[in-house]
C-alpha positions in Angstrom: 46.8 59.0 31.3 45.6 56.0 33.4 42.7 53.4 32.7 39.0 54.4 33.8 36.6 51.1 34.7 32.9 52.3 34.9 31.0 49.8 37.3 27.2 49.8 38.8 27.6 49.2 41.9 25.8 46.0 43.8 26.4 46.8 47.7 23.4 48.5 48.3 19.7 49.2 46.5 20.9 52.6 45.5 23.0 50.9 42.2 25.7 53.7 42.2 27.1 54.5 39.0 30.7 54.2 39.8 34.1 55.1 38.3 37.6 54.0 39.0 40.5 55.4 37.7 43.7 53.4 37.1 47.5 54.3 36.5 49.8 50.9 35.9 46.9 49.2 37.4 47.0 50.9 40.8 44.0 52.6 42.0 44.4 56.6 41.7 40.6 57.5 42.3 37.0 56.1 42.7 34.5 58.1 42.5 30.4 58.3 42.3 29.8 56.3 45.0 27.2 57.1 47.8 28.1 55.1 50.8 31.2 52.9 52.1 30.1 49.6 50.4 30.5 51.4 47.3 33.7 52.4 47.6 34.5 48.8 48.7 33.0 47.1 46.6 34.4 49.0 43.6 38.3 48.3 45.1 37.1 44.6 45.6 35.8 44.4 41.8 38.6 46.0 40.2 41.8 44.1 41.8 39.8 40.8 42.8 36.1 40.4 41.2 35.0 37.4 43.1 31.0 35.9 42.9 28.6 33.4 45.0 27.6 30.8 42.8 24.3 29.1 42.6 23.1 25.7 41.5 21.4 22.6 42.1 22.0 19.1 41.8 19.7 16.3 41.5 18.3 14.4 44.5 18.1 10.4 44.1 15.4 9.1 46.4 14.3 12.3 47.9 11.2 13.9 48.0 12.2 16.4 45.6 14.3 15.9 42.8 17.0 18.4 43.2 18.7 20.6 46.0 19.7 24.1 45.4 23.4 24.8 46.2 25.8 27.3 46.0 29.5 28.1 47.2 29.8 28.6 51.1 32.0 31.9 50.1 32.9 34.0 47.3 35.5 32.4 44.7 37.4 34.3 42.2 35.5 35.2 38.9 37.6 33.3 36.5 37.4 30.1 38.3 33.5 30.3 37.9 33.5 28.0 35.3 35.8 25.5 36.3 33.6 25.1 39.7 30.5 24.8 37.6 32.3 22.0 35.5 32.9 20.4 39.0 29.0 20.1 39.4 28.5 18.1 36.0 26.9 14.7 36.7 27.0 14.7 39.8 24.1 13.6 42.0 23.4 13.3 46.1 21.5 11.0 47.6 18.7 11.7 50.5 18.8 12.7 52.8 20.8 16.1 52.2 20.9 18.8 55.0 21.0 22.3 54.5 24.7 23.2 54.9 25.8 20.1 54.4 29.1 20.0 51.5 27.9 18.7 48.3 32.0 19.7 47.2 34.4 20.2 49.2 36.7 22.6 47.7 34.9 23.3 44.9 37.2 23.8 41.3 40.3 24.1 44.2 39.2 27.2 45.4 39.1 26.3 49.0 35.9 27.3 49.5 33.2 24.7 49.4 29.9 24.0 47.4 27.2 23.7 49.8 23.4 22.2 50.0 21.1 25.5 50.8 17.9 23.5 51.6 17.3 19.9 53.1 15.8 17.8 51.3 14.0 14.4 53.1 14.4 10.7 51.9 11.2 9.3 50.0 
């Protein structure tokens, strides 16, 4: 008998109750899932759970203290940390523009960490 993953699903407002069934890790069946994104996102999650990240780092000379960032992309779940390590200490300096890379490449990923507001110098 294979492997069953139960999983809430997060495509949509409707939070499907899903569950995938495995054999040797291979997808056999999903089920319980209302619309396409479900059944995406629950093939997605089970081979390759990825997440957006979300920050901020601290602003010198700005007119606020700190900018919100977060990765440009998804990255893969288990590198979460290591991107988040990648973010210790470090600091901008006004003016930052929204979009603008705080990291490139964040925790070697390829996928950047980027400013999601811009923030003025003082």
């Amino acid at each position: 008998m294979g492997e069953r993953k139960e999983l809430t699903c997060i495509g949509c407002p409707m939070g499907c109750p899903i569950e995938v069934e495995l054999d040797h890790g291979k997808i056999v069946q999903i089920t319980g899932f209302v619309c396409k994104k479900g059944e995406l996102y629950a093939m997605k999650e089970v081979v390759d759970p990825r997440r957006v990240i979300t920050s901020i780092v601290p602003v010198d000379g700005g007119t606020v203290g700190m900018v919100p960032v977060k990765t440009a992309g998804d990255i893969p779940k288990h590198r979460i940390k290591t991107c988040m390590e990648a973010l210790k200490g470090l600091r901008v300096t006004a003016p930052v523009t929204s979009g603008q890379v705080i990291v490139a490449n964040v925790g070697d990923t390829g996928i950047d960490m980027i400013a999601t507001r811009t923030v003025a110098r003082r």
